[in-house]
Backbone as XML, in Angstrom:
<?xml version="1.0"?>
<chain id="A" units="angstrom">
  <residue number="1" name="UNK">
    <atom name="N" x="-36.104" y="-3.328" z="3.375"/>
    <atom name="CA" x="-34.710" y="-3.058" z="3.561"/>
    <atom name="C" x="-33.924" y="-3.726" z="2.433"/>
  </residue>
  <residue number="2" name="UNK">
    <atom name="N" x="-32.772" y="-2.999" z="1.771"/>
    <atom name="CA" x="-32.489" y="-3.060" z="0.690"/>
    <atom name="C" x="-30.654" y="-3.698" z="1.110"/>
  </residue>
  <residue number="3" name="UNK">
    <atom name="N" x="-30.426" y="-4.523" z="0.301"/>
    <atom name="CA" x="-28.858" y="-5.385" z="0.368"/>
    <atom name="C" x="-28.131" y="-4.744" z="-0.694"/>
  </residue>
  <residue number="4" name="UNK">
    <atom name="N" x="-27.026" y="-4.249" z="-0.265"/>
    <atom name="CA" x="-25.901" y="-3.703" z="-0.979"/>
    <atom name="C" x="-25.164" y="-5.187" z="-1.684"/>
  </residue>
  <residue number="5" name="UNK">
    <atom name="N" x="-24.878" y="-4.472" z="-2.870"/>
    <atom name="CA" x="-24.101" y="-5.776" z="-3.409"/>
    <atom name="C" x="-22.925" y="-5.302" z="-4.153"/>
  </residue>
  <residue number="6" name="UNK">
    <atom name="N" x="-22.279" y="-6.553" z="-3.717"/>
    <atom name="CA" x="-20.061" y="-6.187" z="-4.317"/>
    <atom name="C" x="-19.855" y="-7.761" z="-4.666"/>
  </residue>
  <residue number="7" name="UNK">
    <atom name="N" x="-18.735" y="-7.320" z="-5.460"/>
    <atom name="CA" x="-18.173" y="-7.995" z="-6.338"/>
    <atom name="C" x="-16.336" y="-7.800" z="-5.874"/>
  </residue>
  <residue number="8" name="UNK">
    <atom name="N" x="-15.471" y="-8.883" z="-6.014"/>
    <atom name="CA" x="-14.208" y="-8.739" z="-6.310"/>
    <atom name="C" x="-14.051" y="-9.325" z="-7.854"/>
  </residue>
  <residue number="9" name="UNK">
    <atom name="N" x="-13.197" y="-8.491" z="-8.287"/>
    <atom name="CA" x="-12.947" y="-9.355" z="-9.792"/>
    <atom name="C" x="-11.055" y="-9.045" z="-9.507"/>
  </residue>
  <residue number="10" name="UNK">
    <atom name="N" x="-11.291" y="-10.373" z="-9.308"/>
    <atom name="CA" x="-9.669" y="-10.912" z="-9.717"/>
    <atom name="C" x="-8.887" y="-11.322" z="-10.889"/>
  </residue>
  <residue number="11" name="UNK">
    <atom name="N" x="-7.670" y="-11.031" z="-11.372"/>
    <atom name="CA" x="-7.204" y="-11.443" z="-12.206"/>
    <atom name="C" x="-5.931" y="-11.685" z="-12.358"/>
  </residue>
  <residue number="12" name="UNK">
    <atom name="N" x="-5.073" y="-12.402" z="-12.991"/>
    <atom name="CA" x="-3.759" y="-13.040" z="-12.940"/>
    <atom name="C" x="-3.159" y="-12.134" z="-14.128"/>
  </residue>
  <residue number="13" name="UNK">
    <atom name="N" x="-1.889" y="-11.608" z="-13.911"/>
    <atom name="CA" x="-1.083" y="-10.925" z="-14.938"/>
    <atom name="C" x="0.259" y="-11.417" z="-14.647"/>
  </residue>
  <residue number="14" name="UNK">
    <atom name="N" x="1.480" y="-11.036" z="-15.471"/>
    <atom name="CA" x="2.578" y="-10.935" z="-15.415"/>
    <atom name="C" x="3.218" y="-9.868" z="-14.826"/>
  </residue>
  <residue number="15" name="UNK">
    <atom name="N" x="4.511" y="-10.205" z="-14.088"/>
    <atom name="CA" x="4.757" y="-8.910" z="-13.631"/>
    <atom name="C" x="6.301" y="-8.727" z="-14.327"/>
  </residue>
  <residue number="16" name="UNK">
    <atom name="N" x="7.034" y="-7.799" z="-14.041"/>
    <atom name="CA" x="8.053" y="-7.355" z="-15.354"/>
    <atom name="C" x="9.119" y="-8.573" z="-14.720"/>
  </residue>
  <residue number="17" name="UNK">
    <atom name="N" x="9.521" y="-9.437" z="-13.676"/>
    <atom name="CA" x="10.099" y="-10.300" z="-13.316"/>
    <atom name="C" x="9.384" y="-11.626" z="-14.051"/>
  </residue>
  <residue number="18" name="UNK">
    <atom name="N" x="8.514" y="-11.636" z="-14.618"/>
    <atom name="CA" x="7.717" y="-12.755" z="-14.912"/>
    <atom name="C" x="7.007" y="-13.761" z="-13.546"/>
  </residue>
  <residue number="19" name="UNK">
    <atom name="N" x="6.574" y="-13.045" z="-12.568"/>
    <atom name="CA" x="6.004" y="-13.897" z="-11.406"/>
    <atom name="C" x="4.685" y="-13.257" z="-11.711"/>
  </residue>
  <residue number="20" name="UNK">
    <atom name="N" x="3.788" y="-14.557" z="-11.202"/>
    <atom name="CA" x="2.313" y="-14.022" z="-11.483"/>
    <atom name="C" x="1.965" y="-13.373" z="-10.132"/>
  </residue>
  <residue number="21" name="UNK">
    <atom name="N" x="0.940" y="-12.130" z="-10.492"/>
    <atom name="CA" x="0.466" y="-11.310" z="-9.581"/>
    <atom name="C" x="-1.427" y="-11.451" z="-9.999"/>
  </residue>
  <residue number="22" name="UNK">
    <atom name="N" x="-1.856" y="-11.214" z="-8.689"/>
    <atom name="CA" x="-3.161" y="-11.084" z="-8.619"/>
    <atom name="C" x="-3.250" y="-9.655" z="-9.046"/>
  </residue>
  <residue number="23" name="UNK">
    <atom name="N" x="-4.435" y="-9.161" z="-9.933"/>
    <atom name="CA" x="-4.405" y="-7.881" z="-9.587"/>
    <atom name="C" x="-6.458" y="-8.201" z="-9.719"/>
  </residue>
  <residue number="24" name="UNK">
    <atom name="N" x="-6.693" y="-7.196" z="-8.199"/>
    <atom name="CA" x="-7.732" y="-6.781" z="-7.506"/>
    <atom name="C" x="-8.635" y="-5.933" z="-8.113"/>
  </residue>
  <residue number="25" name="UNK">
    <atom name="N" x="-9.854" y="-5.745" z="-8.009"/>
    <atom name="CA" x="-10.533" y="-4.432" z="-8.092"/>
    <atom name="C" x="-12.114" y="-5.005" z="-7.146"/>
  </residue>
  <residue number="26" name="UNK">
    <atom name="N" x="-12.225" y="-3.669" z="-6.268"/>
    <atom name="CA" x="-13.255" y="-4.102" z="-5.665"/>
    <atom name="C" x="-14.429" y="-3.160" z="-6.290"/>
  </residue>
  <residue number="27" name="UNK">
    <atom name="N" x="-15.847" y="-4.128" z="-6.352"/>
    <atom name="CA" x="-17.002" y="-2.933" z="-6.976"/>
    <atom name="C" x="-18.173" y="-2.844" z="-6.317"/>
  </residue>
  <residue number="28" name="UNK">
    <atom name="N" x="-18.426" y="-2.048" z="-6.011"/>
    <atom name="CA" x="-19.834" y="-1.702" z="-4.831"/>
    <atom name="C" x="-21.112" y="-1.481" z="-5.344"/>
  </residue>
  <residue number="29" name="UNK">
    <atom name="N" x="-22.156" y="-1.910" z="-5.461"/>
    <atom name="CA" x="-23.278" y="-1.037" z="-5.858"/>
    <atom name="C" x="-23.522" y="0.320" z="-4.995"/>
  </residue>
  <residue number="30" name="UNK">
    <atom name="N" x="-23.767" y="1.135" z="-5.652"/>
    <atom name="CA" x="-24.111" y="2.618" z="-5.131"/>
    <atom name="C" x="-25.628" y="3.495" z="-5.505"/>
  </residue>
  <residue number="31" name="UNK">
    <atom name="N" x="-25.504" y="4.455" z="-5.382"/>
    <atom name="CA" x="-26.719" y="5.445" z="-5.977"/>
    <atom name="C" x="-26.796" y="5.455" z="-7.633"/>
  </residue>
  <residue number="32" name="UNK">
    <atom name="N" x="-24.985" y="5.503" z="-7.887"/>
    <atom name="CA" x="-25.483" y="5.699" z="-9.637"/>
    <atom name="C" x="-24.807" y="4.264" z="-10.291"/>
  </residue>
  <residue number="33" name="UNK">
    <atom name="N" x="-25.396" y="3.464" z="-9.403"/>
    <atom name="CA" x="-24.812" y="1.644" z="-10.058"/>
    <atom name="C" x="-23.870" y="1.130" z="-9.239"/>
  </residue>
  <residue number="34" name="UNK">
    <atom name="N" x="-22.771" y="0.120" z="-9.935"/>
    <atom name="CA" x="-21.629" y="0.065" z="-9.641"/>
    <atom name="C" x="-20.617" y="1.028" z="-9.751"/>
  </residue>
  <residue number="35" name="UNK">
    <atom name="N" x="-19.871" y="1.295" z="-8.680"/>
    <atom name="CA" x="-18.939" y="2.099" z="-8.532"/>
    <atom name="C" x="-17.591" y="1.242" z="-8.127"/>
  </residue>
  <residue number="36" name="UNK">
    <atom name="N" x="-16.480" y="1.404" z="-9.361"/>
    <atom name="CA" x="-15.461" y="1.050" z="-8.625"/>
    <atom name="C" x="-14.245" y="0.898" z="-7.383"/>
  </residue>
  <residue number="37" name="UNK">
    <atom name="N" x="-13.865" y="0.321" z="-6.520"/>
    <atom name="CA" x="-13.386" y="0.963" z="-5.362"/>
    <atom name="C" x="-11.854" y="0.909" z="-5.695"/>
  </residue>
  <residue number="38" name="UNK">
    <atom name="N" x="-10.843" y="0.937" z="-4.995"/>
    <atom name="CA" x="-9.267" y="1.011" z="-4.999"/>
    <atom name="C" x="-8.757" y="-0.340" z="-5.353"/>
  </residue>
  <residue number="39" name="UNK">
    <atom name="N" x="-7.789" y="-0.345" z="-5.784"/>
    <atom name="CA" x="-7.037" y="-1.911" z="-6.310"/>
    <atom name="C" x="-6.488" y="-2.161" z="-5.434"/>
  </residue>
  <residue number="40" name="UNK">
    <atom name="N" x="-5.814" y="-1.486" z="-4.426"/>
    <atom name="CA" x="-4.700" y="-2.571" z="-3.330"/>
    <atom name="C" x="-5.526" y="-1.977" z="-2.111"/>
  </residue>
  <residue number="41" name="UNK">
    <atom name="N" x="-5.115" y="-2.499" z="-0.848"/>
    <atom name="CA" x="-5.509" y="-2.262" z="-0.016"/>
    <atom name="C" x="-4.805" y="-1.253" z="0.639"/>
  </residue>
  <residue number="42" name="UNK">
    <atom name="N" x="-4.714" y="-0.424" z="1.731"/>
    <atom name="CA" x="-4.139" y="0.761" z="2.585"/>
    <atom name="C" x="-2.806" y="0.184" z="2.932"/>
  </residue>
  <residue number="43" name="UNK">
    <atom name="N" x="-2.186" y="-1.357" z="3.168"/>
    <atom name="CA" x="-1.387" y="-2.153" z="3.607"/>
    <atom name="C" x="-0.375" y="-1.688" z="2.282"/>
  </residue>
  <residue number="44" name="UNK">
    <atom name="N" x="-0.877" y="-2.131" z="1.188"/>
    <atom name="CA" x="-0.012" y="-1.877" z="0.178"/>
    <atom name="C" x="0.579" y="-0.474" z="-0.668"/>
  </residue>
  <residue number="45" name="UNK">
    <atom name="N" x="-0.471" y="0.120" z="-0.625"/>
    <atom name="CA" x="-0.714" y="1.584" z="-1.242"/>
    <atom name="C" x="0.910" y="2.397" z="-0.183"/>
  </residue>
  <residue number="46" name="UNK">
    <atom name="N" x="0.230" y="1.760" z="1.264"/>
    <atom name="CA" x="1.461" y="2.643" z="2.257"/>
    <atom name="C" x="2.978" y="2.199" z="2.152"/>
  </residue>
  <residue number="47" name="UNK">
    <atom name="N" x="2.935" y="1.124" z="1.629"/>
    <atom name="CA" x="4.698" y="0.394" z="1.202"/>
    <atom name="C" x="5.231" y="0.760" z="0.292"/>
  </residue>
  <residue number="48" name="UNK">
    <atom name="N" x="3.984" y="0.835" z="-0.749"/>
    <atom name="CA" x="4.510" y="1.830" z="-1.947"/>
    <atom name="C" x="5.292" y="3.013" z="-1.946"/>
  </residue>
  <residue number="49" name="UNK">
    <atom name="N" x="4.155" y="3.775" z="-1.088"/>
    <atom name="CA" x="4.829" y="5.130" z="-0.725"/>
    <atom name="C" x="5.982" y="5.525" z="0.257"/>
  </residue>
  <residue number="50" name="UNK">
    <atom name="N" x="6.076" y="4.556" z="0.955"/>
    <atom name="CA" x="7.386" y="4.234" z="1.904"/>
    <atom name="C" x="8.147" y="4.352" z="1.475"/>
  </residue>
  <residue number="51" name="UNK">
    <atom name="N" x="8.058" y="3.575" z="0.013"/>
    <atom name="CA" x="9.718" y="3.156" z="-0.405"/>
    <atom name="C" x="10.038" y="4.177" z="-1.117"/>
  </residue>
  <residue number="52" name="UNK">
    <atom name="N" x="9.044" y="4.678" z="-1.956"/>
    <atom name="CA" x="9.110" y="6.106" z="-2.546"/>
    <atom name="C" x="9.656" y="7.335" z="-1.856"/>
  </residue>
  <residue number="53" name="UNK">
    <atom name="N" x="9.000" y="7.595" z="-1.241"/>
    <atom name="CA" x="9.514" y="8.495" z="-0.341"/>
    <atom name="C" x="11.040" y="8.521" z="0.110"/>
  </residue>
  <residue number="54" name="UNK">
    <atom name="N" x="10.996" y="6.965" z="1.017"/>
    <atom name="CA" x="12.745" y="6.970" z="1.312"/>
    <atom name="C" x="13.773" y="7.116" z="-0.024"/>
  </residue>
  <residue number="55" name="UNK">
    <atom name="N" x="13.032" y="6.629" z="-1.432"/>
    <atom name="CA" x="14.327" y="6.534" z="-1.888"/>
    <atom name="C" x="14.698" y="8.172" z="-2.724"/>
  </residue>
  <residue number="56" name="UNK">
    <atom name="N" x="13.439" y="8.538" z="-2.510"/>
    <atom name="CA" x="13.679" y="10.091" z="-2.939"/>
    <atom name="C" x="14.086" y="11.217" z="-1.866"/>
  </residue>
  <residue number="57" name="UNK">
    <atom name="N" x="14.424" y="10.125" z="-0.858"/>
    <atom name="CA" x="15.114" y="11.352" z="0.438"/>
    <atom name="C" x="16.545" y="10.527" z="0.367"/>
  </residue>
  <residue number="58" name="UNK">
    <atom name="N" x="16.802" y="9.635" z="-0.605"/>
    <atom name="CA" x="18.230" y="9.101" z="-0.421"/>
    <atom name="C" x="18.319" y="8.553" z="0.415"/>
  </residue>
  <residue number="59" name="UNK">
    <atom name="N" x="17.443" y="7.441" z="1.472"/>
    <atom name="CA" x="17.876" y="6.952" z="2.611"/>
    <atom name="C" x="17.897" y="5.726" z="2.358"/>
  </residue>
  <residue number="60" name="UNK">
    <atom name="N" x="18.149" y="4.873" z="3.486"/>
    <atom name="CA" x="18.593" y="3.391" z="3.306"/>
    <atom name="C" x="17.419" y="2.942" z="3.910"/>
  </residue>
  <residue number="61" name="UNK">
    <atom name="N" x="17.281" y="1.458" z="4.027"/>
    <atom name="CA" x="15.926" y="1.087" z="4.779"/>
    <atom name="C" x="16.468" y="0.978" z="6.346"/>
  </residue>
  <residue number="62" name="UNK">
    <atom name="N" x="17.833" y="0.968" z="6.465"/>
    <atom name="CA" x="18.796" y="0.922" z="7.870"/>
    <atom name="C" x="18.352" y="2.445" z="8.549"/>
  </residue>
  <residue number="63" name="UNK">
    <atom name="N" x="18.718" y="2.909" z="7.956"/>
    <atom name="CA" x="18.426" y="4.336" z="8.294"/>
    <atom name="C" x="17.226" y="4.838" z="8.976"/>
  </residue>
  <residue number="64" name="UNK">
    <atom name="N" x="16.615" y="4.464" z="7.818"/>
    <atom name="CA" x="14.934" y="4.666" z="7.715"/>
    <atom name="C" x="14.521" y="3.655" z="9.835"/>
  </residue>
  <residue number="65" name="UNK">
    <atom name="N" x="14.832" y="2.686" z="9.494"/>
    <atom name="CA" x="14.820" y="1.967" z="10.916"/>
    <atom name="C" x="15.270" y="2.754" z="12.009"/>
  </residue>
  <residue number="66" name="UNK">
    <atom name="N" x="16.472" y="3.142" z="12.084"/>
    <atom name="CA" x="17.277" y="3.725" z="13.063"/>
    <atom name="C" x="16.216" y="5.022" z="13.714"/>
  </residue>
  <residue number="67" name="UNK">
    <atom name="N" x="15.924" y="5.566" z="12.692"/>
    <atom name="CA" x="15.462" y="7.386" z="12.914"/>
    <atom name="C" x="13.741" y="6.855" z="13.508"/>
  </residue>
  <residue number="68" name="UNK">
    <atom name="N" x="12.912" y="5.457" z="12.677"/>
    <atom name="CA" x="11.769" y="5.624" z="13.377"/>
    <atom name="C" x="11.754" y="4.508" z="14.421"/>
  </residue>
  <residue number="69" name="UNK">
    <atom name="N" x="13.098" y="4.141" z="15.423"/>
    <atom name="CA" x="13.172" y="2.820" z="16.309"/>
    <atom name="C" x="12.688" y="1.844" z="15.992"/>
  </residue>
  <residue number="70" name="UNK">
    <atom name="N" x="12.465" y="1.576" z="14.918"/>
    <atom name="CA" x="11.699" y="-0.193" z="14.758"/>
    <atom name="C" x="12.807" y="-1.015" z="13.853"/>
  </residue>
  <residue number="71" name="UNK">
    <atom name="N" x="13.150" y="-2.167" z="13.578"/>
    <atom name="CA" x="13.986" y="-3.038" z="13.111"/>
    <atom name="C" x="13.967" y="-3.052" z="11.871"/>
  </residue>
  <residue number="72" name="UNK">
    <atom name="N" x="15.535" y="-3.058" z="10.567"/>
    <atom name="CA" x="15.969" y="-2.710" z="9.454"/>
    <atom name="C" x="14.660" y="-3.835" z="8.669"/>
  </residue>
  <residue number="73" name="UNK">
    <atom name="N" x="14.570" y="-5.238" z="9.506"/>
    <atom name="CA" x="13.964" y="-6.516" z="8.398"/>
    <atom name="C" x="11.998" y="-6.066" z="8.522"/>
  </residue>
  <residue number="74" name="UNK">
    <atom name="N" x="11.876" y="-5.531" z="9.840"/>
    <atom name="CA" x="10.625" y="-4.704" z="9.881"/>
    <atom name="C" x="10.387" y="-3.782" z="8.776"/>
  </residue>
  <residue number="75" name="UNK">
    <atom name="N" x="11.398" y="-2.668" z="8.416"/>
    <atom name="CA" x="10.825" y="-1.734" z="8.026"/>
    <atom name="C" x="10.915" y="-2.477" z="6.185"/>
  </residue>
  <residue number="76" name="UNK">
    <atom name="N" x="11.793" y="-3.327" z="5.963"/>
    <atom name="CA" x="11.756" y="-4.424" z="4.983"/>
    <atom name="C" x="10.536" y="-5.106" z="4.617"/>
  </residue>
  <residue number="77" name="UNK">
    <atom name="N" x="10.378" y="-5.659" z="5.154"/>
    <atom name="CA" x="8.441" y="-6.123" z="5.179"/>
    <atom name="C" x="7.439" y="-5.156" z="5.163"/>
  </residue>
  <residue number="78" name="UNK">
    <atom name="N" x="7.801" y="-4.265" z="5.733"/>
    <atom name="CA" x="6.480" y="-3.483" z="5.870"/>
    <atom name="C" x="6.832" y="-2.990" z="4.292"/>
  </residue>
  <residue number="79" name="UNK">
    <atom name="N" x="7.677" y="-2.517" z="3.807"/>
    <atom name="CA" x="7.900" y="-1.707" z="2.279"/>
    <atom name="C" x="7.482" y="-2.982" z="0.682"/>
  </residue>
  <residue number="80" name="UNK">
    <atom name="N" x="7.129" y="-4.599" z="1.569"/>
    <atom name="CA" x="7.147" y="-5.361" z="0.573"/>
    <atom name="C" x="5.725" y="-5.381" z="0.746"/>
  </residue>
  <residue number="81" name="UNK">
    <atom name="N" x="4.836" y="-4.684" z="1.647"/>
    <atom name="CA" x="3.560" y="-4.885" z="2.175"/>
    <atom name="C" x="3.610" y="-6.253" z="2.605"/>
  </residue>
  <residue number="82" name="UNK">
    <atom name="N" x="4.366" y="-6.677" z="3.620"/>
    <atom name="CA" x="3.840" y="-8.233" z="3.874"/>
    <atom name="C" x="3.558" y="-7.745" z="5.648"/>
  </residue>
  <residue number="83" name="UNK">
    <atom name="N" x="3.725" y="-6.915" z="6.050"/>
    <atom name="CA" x="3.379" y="-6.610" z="7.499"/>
    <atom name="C" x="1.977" y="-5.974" z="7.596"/>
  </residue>
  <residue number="84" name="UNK">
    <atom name="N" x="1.483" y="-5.849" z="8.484"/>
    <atom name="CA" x="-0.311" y="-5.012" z="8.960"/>
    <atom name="C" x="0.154" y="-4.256" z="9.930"/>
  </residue>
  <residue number="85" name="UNK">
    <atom name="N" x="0.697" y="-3.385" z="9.548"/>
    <atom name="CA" x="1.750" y="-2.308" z="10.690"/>
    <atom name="C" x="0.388" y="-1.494" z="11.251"/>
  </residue>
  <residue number="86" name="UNK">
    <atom name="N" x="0.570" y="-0.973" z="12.402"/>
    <atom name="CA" x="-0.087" y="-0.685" z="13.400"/>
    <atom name="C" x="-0.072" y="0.601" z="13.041"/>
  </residue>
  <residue number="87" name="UNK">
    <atom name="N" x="-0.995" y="1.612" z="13.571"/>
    <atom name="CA" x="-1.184" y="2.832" z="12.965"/>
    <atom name="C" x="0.303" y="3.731" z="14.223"/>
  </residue>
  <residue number="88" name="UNK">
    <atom name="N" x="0.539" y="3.354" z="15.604"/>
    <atom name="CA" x="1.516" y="4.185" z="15.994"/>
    <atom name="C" x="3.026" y="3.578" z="15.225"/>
  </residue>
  <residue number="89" name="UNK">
    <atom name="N" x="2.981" y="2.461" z="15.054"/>
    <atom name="CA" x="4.726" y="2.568" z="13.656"/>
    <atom name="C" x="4.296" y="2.711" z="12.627"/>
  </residue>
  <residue number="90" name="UNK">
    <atom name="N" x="3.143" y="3.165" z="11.795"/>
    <atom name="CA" x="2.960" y="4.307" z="10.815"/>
    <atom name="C" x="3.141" y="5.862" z="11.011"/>
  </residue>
  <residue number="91" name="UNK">
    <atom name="N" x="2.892" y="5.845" z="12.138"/>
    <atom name="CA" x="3.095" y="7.278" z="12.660"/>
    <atom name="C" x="4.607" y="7.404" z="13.189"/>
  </residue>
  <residue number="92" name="UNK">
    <atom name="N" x="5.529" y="6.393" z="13.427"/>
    <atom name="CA" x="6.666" y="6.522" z="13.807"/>
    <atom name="C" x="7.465" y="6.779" z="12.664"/>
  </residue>
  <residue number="93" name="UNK">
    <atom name="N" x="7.328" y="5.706" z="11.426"/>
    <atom name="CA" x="8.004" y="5.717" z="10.154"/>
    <atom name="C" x="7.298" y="7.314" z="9.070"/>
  </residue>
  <residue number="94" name="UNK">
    <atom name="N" x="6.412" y="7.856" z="9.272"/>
    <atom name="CA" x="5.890" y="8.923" z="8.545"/>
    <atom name="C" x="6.789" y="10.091" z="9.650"/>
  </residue>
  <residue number="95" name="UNK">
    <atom name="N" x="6.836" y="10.203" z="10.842"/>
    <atom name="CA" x="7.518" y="11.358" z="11.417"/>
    <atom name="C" x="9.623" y="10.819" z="10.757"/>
  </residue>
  <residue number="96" name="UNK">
    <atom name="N" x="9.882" y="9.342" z="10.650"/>
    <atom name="CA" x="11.138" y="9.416" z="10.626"/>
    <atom name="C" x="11.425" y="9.690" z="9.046"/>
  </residue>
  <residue number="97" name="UNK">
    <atom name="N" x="10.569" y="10.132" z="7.869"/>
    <atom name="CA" x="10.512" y="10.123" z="6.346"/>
    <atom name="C" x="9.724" y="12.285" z="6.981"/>
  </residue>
  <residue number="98" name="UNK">
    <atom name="N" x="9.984" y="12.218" z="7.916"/>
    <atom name="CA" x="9.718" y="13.621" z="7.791"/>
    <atom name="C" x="7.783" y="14.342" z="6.963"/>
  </residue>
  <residue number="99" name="UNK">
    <atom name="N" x="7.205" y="13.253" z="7.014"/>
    <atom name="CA" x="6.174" y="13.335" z="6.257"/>
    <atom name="C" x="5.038" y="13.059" z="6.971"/>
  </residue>
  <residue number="100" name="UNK">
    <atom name="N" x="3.447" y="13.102" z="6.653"/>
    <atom name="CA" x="2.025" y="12.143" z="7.516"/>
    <atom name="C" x="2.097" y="11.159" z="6.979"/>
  </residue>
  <residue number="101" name="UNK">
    <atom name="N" x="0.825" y="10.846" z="7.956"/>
    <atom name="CA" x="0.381" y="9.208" z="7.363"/>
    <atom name="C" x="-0.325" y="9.215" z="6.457"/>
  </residue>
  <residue number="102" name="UNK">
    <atom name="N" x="-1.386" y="10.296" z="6.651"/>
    <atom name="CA" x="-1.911" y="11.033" z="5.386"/>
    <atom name="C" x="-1.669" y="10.950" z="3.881"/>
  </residue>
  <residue number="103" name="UNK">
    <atom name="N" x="-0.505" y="11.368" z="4.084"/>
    <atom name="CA" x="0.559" y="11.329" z="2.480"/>
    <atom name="C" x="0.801" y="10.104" z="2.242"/>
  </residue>
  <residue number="104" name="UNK">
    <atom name="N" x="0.889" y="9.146" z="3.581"/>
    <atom name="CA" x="1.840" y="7.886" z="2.774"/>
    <atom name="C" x="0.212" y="6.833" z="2.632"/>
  </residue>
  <residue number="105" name="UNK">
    <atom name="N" x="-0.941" y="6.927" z="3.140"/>
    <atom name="CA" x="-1.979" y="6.125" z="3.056"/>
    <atom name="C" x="-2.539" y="6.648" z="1.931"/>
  </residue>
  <residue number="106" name="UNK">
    <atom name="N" x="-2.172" y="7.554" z="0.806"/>
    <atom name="CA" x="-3.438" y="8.321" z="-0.448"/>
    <atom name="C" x="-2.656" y="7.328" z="-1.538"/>
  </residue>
  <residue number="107" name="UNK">
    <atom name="N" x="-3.691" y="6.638" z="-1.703"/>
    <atom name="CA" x="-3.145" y="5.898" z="-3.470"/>
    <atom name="C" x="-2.805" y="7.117" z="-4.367"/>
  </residue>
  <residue number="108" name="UNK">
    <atom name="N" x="-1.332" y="6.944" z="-5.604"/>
    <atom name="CA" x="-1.016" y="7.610" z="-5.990"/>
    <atom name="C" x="-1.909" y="7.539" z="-7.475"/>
  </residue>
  <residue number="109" name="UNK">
    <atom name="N" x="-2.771" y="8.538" z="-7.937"/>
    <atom name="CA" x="-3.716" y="8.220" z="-9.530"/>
    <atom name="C" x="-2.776" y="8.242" z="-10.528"/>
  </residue>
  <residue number="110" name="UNK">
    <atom name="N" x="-1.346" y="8.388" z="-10.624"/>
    <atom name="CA" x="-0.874" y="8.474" z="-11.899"/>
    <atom name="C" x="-0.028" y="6.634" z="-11.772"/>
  </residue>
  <residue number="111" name="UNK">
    <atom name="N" x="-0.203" y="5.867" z="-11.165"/>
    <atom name="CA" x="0.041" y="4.132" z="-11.135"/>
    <atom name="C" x="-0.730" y="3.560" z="-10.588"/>
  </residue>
  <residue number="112" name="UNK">
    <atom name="N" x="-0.363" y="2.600" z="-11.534"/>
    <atom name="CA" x="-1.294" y="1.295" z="-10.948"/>
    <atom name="C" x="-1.049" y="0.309" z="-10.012"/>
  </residue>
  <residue number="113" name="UNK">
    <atom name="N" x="-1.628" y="0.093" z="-8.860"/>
    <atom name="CA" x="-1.061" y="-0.900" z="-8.042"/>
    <atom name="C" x="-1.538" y="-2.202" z="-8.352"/>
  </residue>
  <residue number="114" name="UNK">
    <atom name="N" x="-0.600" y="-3.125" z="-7.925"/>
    <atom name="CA" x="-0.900" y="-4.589" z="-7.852"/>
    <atom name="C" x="-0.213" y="-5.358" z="-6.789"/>
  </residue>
  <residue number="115" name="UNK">
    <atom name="N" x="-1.076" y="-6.173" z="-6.657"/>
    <atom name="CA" x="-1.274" y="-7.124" z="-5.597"/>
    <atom name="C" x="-0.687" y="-8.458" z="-5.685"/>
  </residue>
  <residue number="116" name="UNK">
    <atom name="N" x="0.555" y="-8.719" z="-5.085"/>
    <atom name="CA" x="0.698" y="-10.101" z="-5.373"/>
    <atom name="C" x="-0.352" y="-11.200" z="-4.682"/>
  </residue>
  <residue number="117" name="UNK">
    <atom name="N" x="-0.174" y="-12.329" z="-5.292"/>
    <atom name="CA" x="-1.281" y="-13.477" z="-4.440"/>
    <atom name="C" x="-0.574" y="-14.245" z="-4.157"/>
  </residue>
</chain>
């Protein structure tokens, strides 16, 4: 019986505020070697797209609260990724952005995410 083996490789960058950020990459051994996996986690990837989304529907993060019942400083955290939001107020905030969870959990390939530490 054969042991899969991974790696995190971490690294420290600048971010355009000048605060240091971790940025992630996870790597798996597979069939054809190492294979790289995603840089942020589903936590972050979905805040990303949160905020995206709302600010390309013109909404406020008040708003955004109001329409999916959960609290303005909630839906605040969850968009800074500092919350582990539960999959039914993902499903509350994706029906109040008019959109899935689907859409808001797919890392976007044309940016790069990073991870603060």
């Amino acid at each position: 019986m054969s042991t899969a083996r991974a790696w995190v490789n971490r690294r420290t960058v600048n971010s355009v505020h000048g605060n240091p950020l971790s940025v992630c990459s996870y790597h798996e051994e597979g069939a054809m070697g190492f294979e790289e996996q995603p840089d942020a986690p589903a936590r972050v990837t979905f805040a990303d797209n949160v905020r995206r989304v709302r600010k390309e529907q013109h909404i406020t993060q008040e708003t955004l609260a109001e329409r999916s019942g959960l609290h303005r400083t909630f839906v605040s955290s969850v968009e800074r990724g500092e919350r582990n939001i539960s999959v039914d107020n993902m499903e509350r905030v994706a029906h109040a952005l008019r959109t899935t969870v689907a859409i808001l959990v797919t890392p976007r390939p044309d940016r790069a995410v990073t991870v603060a530490s």
